[in-house]
C-alpha positions in Angstrom: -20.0 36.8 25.6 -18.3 40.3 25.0 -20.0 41.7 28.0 -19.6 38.4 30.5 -15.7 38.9 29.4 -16.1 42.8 29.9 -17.7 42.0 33.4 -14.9 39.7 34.4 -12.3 42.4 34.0 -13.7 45.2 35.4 -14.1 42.5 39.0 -10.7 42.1 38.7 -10.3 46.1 39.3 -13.6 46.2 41.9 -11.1 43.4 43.6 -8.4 45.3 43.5 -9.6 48.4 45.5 -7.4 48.0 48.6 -9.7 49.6 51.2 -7.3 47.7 53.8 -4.8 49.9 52.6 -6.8 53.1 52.2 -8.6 53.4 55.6 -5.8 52.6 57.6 -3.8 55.3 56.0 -6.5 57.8 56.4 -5.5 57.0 60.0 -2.1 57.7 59.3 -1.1 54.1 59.3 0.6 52.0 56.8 -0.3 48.8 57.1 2.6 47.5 54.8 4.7 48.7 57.7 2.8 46.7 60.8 1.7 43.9 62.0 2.5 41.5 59.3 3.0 44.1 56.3 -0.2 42.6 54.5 -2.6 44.7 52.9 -5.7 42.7 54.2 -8.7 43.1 56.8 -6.7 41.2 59.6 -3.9 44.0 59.2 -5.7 46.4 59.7 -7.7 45.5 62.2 -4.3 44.9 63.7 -3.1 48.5 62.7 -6.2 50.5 62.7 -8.3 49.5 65.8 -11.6 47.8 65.6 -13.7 49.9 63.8 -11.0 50.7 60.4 -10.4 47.0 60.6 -13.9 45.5 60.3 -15.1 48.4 58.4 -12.4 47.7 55.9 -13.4 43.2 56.3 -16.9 44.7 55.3 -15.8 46.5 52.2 -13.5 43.9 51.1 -16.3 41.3 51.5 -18.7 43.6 49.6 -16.8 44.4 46.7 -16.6 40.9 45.2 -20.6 40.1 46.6 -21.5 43.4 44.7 -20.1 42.2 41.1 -21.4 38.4 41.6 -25.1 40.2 42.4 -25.0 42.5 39.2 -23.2 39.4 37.2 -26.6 37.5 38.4 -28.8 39.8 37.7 -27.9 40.0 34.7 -28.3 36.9 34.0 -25.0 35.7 32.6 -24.6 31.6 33.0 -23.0 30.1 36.3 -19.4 29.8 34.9 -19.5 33.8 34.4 -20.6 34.4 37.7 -18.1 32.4 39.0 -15.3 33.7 37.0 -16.6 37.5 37.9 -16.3 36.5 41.4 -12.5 34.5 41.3 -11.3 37.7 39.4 -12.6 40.0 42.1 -10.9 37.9 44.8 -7.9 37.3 42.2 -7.5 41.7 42.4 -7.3 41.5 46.2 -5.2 39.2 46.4 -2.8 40.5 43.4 -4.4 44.4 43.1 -2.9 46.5 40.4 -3.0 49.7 42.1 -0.4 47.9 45.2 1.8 46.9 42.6 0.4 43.1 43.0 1.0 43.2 46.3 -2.1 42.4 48.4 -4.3 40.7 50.9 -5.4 36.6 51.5 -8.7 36.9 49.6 -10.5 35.5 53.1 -13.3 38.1 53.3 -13.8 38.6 49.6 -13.8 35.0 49.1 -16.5 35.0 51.8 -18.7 38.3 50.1 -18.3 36.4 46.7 -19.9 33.7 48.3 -22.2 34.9 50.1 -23.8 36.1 46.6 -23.9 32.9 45.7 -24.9 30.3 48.1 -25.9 32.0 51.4 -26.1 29.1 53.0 -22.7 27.7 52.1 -21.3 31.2 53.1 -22.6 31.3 56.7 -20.7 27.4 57.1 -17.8 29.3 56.3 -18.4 32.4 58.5 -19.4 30.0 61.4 -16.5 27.6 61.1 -13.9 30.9 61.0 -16.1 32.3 63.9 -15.3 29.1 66.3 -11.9 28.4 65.1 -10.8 32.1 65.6 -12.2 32.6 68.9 -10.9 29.4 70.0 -7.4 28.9 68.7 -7.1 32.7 68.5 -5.3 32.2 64.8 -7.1 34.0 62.8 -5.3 32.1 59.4 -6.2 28.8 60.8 -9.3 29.9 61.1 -9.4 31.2 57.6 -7.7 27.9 55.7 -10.1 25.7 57.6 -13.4 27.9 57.0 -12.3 27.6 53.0 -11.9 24.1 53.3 -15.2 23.4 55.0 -17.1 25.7 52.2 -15.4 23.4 49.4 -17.3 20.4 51.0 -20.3 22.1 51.7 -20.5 22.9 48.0 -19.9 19.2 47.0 -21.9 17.7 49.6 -25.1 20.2 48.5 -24.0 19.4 44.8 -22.7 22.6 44.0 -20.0 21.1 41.8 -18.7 24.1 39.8 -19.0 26.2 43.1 -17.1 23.4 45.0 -14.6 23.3 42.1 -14.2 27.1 42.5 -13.9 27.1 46.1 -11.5 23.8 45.8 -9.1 26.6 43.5 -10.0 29.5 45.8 -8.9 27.1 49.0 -5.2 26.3 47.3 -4.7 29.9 46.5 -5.8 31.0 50.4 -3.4 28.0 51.2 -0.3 29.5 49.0 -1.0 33.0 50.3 -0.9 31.7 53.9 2.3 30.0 52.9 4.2 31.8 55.7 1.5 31.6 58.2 1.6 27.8 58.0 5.2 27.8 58.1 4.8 29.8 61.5 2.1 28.2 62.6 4.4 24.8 62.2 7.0 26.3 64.2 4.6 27.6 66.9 5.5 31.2 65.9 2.0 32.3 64.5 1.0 35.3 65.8 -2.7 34.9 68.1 -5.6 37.5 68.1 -7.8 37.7 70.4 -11.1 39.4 68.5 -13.1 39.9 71.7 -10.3 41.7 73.3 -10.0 44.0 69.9 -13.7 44.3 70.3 -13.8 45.8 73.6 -10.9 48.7 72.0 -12.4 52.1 72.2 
């Protein structure tokens, strides 16, 4: 048990890597200072073009797959693996080396995953896909694509996943607090992705 405890903590600091934050500012740019001001892959995207911004969505999805693969292979128990990967998207979301201050937890939350039901993971991705290209908000899109993993989960009888993702879904919800409270008031802010695409 000291090692699955061991592995936990160090996915808390894997999460906590803020490569939204750090290839942005290679750039120049500080995405605590556009767009929205969060420290997440739709920032910067936002702040940093196509290429910074998906290249950062990869490595924030990566970082929380990569500790629930190694977790896996070796061989802890499903409630490790799922704890490894919560932590990881836990240090995202609140990353020590921002001072707590960080991104939604949407792509890592996808990566972790995606390392653990593949097939649950590309509901997600697809539901996000079609709600983001055609209601343009990406946090919508988010929220919902969270909400349809959880039932995936339940409906394939993936119950501690589902009760993972159910968690995972009300933190995404509380970190979109002011997204929903904009979206509400018809003040959301739209992105058009195949516009950002077509960026040089």
């Amino acid at each position: 048990m000291i090692v699955e405890i061991i592995w936990v903590i160090v996915s808390y600091f894997v999460g906590s890597i803020p490569f939204s934050y750090i290839l942005p500012y290679i750039k120049g740019v500080d995405v605590r200072k556009v767009g929205s001001g969060n420290v997440g892959g739709t920032n910067a995207l936002r702040a940093g073009g196509p290429v910074i911004g998906f290249v950062s969505m990869f490595l924030d999805i990566f970082k929380s797959f990569i500790v629930v693969l190694i977790a896996r292979l070796l061989g802890f128990d499903l409630i490790w693996i799922l704890l490894a990967g919560t932590f990881a998207i836990i240090g995202h979301d609140y990353p020590i080396y921002m001072k707590f201050k960080g991104g939604k937890g949407v792509a890592s939350t996808l990566g972790f995953v995606f390392a653990v039901n593949p097939l649950i993971a590309l509901g997600f991705l697809g539901v996000w896909i079609v709600f983001a290209l055609t209601t343009k908000y990406v946090s919508l899109a988010s929220m919902i694509g969270l909400g349809v993993a959880s039932i995936l989960a339940f409906a394939l009888r993936q119950e501690y996943l589902g009760i993972t993702l159910v968690f995972l879904f009300l933190l995404s919800v509380y970190r979109h607090h002011e997204n929903i409270k904009r979206l509400i008031n018809k003040k959301e802010n739209k992105m058009d992705l195949i516009s950002i695409l077509r960026q040089k």
